[in-house]
ROMAR-671850 format. One record per residue: residue in three letters; x, y, z of N, C-alpha, C, CB in turn. Coordinates in Angstrom, 3 decimals, decimal comma. Glycine has a CB too. Layout:
+------+----------+----------+----------+----------+----------+----------+----------+----------+----------+----------+----------+----------+
: code :      n.u :      n.v :      n.w :     ca.u :     ca.v :     ca.w :      c.u :      c.v :      c.w :     cb.u :     cb.v :     cb.w :
+------+----------+----------+----------+----------+----------+----------+----------+----------+----------+----------+----------+----------+
:  ALA :        X :        Y :        Z :        X :        Y :        Z :        X :        Y :        Z :        X :        Y :        Z :
...
+------+----------+----------+----------+----------+----------+----------+----------+----------+----------+----------+----------+----------+
% end
This chain:
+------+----------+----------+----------+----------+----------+----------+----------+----------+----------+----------+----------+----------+
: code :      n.u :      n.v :      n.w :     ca.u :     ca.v :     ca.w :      c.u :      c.v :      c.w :     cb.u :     cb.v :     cb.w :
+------+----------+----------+----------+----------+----------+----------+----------+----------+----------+----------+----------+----------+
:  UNK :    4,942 :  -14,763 :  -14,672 :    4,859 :  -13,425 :  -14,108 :    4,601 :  -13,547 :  -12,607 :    3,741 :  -12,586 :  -14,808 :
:  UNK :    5,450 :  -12,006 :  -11,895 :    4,789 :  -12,612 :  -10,494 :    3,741 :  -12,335 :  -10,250 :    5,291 :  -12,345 :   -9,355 :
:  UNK :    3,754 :  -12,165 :   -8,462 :    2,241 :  -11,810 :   -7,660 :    2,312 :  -10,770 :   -7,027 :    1,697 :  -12,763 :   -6,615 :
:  UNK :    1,472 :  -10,065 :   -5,867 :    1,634 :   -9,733 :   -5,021 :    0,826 :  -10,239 :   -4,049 :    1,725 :   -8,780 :   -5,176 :
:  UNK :    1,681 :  -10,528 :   -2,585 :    1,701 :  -11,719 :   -2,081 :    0,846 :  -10,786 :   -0,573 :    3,496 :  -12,630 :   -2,028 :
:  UNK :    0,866 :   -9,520 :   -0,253 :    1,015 :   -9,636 :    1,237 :    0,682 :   -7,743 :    1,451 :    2,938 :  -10,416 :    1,825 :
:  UNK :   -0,978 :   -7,854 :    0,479 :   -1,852 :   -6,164 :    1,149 :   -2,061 :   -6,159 :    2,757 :   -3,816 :   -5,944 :    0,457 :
:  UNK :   -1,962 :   -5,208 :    2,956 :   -2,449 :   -4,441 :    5,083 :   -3,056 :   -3,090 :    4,247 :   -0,349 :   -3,746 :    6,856 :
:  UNK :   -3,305 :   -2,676 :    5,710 :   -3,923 :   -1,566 :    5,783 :   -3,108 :   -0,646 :    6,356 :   -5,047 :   -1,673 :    6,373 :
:  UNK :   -2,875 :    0,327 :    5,741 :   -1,870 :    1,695 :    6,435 :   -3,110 :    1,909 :    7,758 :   -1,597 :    3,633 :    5,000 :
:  UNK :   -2,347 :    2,000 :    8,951 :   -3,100 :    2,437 :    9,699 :   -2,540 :    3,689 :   10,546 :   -3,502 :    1,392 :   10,358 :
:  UNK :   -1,155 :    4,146 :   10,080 :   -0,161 :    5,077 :   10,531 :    0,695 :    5,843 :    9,649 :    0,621 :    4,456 :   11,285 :
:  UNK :    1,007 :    6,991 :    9,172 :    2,294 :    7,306 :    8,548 :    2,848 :    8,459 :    9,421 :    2,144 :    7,719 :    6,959 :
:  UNK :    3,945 :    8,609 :    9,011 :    4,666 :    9,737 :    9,600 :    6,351 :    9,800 :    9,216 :    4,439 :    9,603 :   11,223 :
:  UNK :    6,611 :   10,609 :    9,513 :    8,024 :   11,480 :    9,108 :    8,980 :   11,347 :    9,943 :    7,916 :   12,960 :    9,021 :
:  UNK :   10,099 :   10,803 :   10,151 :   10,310 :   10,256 :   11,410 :   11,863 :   10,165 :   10,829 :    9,339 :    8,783 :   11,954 :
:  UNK :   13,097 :   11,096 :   10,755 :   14,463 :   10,689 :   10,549 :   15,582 :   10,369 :   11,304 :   14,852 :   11,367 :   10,013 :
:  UNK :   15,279 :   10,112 :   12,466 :   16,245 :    9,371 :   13,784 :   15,176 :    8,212 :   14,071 :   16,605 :   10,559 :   15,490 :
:  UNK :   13,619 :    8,010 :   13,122 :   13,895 :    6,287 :   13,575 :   14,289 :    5,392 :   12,446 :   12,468 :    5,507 :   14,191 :
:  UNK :   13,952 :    6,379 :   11,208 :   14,427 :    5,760 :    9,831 :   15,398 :    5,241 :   10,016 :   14,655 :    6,520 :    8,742 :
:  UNK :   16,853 :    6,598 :   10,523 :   18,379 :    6,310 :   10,675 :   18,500 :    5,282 :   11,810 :   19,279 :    7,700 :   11,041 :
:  UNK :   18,131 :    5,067 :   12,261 :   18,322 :    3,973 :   13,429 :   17,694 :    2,298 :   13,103 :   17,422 :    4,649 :   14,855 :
:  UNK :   16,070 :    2,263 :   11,864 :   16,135 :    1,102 :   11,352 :   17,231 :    0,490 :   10,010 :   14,852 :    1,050 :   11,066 :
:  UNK :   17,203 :    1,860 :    9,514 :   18,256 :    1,291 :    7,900 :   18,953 :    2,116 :    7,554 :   17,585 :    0,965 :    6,432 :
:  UNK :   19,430 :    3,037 :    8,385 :   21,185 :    3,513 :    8,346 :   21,117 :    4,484 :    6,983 :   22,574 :    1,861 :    8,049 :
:  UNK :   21,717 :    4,483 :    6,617 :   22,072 :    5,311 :    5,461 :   22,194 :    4,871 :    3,611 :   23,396 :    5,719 :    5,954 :
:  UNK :   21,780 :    5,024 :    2,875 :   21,990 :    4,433 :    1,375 :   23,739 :    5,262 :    1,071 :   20,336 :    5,139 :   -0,015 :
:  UNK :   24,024 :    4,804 :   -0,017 :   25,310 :    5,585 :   -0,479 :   25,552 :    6,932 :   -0,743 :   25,669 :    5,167 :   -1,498 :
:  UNK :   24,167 :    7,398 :   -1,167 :   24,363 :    8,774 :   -0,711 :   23,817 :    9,946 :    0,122 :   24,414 :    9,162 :   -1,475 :
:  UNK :   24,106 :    8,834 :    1,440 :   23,838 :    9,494 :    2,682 :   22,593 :    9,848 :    2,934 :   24,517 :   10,540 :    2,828 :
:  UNK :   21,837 :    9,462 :    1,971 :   19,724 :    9,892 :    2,001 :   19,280 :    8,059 :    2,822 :   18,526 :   10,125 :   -0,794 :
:  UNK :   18,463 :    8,432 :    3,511 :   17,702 :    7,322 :    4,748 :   16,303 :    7,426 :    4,074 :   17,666 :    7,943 :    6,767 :
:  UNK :   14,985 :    6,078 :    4,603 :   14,130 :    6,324 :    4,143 :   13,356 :    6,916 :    5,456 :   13,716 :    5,282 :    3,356 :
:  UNK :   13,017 :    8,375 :    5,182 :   12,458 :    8,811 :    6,626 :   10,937 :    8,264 :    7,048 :   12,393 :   10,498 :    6,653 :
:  UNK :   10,532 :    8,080 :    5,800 :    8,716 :    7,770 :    5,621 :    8,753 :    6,470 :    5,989 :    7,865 :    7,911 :    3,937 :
:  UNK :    7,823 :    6,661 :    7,559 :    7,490 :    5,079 :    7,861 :    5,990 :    4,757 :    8,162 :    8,331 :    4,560 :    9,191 :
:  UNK :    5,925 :    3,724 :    7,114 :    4,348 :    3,211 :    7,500 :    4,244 :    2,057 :    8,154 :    3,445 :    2,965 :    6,337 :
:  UNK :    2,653 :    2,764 :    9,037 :    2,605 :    1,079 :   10,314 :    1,691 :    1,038 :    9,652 :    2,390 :    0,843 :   12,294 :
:  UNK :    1,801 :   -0,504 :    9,534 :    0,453 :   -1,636 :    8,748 :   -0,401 :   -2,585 :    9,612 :    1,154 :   -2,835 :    7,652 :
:  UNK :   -1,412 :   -2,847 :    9,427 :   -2,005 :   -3,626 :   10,050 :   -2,979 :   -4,484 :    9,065 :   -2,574 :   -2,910 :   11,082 :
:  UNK :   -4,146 :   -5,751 :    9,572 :   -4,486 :   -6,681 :    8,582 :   -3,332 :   -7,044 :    7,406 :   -5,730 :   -6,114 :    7,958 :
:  UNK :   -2,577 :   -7,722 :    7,550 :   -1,893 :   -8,064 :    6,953 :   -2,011 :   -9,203 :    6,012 :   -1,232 :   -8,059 :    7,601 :
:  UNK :   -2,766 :   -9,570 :    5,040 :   -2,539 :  -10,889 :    4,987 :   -1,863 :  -11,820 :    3,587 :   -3,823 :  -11,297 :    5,317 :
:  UNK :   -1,711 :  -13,544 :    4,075 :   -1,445 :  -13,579 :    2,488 :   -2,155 :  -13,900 :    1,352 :   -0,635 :  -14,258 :    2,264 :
:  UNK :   -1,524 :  -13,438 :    0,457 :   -3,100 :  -13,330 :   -1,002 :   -2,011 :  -13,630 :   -1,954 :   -4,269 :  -11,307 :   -1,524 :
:  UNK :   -2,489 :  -14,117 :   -3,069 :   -1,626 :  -14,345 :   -4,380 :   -2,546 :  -13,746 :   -5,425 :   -1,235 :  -16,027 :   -4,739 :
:  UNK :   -1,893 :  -12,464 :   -5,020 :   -2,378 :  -11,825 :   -7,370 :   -1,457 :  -11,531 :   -7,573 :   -3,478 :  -10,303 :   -8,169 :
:  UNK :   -2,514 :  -12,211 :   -9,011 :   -1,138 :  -12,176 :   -9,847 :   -1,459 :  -10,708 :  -10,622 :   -0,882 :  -13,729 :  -11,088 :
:  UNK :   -0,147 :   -9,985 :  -11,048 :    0,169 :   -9,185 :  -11,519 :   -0,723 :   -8,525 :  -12,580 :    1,145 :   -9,527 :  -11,749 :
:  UNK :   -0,816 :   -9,188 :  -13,470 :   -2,035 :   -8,720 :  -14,331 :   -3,375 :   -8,691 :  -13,917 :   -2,129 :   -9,436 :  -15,390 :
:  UNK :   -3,425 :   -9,347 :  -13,409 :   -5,033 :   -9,295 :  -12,745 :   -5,312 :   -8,291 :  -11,741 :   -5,437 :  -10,641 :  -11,978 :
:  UNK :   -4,451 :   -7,647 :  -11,496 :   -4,131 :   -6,305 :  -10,692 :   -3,912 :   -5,504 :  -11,197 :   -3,296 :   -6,171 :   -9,940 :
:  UNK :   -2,927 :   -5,582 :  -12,220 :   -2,906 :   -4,468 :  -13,194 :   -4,434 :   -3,816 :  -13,680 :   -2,123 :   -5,059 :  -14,484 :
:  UNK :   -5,180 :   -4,992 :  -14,429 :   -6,426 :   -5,313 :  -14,982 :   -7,454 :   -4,401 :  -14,148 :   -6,716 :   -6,926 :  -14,894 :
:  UNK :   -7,719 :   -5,050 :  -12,661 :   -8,762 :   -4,036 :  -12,132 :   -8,410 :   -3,175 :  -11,962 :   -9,380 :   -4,137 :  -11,192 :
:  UNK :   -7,073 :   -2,188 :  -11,343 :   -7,249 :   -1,057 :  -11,367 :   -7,214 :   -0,083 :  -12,456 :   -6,664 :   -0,829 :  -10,669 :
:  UNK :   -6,547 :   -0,777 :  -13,730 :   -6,383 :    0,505 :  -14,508 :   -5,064 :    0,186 :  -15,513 :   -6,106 :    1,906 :  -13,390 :
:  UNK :   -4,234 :   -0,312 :  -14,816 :   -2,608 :   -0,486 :  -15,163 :   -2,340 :   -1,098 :  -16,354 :   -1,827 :   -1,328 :  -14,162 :
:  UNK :   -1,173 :   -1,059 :  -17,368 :   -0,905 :   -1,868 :  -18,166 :   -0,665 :   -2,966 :  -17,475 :   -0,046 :   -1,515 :  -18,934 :
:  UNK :   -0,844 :   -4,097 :  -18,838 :   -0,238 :   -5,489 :  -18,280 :    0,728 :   -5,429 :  -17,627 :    0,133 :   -6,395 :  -19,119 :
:  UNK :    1,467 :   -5,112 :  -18,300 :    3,066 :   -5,661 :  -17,786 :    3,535 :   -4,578 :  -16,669 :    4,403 :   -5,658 :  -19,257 :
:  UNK :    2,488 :   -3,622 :  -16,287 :    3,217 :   -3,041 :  -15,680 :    3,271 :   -3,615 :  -13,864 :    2,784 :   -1,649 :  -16,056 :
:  UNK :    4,627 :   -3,181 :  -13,304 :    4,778 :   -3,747 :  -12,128 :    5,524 :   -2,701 :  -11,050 :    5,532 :   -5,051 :  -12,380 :
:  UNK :    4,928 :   -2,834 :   -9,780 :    4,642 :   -1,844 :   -8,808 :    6,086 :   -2,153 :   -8,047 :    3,084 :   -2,058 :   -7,884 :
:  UNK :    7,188 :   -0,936 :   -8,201 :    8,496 :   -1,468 :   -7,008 :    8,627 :   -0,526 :   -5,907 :   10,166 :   -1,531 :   -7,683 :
:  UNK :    8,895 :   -1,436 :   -4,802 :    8,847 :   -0,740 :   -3,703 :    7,059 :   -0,439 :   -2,825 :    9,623 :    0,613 :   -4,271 :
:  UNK :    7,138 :    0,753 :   -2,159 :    5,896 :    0,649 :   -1,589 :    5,285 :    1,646 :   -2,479 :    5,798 :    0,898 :   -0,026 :
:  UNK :    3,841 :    1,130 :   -2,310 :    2,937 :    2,736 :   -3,347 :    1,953 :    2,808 :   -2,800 :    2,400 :    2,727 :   -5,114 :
:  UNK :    1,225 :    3,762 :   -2,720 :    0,188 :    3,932 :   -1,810 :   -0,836 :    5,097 :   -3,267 :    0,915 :    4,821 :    0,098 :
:  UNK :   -1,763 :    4,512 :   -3,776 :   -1,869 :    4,164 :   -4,916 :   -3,802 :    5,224 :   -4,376 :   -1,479 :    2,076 :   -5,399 :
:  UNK :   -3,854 :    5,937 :   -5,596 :   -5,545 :    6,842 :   -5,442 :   -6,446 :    6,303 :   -4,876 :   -6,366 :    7,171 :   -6,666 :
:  UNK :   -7,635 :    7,072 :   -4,345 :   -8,845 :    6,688 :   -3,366 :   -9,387 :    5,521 :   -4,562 :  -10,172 :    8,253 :   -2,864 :
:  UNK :   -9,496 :    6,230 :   -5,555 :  -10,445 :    5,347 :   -6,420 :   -9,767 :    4,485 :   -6,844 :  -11,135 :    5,888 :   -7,507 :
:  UNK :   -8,703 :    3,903 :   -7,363 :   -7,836 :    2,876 :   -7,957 :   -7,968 :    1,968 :   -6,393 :   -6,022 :    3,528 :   -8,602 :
:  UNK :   -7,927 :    2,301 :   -5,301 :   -7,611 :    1,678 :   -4,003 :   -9,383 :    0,896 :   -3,761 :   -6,977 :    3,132 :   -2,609 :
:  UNK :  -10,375 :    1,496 :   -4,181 :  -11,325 :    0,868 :   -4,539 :  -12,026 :    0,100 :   -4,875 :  -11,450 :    0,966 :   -4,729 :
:  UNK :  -11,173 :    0,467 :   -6,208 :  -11,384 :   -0,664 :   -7,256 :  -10,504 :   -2,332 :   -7,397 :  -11,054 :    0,151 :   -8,559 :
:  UNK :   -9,226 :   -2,270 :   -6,248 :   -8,386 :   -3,111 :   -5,961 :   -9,347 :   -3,645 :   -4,963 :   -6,990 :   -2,651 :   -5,606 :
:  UNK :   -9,984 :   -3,125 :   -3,942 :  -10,460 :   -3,533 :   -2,517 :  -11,585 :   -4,438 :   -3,006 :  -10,989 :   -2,205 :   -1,426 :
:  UNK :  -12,463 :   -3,684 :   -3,420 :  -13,726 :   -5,090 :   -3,913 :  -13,191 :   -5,948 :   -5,166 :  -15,513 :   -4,349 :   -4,586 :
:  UNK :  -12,139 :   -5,786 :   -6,179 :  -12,019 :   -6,581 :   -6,894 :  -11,730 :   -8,163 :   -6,252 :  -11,151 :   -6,013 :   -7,671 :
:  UNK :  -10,386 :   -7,597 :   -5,262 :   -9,868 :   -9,127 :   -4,818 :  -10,891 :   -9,391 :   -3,242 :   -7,685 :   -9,113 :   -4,426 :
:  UNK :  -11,608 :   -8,842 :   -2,605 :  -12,500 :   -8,764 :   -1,416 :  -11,597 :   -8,928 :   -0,115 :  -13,667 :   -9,933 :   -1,488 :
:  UNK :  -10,815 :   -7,535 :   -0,653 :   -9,904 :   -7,225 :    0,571 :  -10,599 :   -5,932 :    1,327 :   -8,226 :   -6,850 :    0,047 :
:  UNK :  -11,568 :   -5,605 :    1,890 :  -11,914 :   -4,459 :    2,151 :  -11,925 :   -4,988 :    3,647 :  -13,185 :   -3,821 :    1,377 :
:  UNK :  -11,618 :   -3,912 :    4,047 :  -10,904 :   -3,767 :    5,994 :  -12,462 :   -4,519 :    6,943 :  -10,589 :   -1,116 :    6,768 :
:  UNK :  -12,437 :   -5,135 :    7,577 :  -13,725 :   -5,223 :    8,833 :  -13,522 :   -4,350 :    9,998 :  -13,869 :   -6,768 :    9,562 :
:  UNK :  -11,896 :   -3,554 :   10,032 :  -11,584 :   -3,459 :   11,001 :  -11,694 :   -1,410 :   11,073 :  -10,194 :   -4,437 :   11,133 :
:  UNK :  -10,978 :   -1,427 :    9,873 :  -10,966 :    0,153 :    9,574 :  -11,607 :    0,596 :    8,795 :   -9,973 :    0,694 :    9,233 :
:  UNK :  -12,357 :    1,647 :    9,257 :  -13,463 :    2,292 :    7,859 :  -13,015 :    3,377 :    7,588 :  -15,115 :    2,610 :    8,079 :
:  UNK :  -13,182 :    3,795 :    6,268 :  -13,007 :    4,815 :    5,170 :  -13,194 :    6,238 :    5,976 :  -14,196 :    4,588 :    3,855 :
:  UNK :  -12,860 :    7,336 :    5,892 :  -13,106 :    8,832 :    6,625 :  -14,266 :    9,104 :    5,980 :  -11,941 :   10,124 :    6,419 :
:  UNK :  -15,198 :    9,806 :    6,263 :  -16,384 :   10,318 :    5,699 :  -16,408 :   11,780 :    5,999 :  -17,615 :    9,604 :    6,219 :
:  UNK :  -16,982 :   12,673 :    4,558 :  -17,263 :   13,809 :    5,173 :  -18,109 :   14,569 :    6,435 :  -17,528 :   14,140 :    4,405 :
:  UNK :  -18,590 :   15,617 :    6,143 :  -19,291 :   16,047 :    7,606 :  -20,622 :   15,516 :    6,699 :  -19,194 :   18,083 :    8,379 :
:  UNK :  -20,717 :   15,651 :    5,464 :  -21,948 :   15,715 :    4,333 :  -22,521 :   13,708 :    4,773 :  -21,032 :   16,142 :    1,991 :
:  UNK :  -21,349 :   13,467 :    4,527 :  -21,948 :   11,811 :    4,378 :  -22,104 :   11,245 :    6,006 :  -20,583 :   10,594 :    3,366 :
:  UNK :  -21,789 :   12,336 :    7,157 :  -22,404 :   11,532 :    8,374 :  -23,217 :   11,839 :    8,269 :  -22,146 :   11,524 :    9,613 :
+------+----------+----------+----------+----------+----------+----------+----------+----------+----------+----------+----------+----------+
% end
């Protein structure tokens, strides 16, 4: 089974369809991917699939295609499982929790 090889941190999204069309052109039916995310901490890690599945929630076998940007709490429970949690970017806090 595989892995996944290579978590970051969204540190940007946005809506953007003349830079989409200008990185990857068009699919066959004429739909572009407009949604672009900038990443940062990038690094490489090897989990394996089930063991990812496992902490957050997922069936075994199940497997993630493409990009997913996956619940506060499932994103959580991935972050301290494998001890990927950011040094760089911290979490938003309410007005309650400053």
């Amino acid at each position: 089974m595989g892995e996944y090889l290579l978590p970051g941190v969204v540190v940007l999204k946005l809506q953007h369809k003349e830079l989409a069309t200008r990185l990857w052109g068009y699919d066959k039916s004429g739909q572009t991917w407009e949604y672009v995310y900038f990443l940062d901490e990038i690094k490489q890690h090897a989990i394996p699939y089930i063991e990812f599945n496992r902490a957050v929630g997922y069936a075994d076998n199940y497997i993630i295609q493409g990009f997913n940007v996956m619940r506060e709490e499932l994103s959580e429970r991935m972050l301290s499982s494998f001890d990927l949690k950011s040094e760089i970017y911290l979490p938003d806090v309410s007005e309650e929790e400053l």
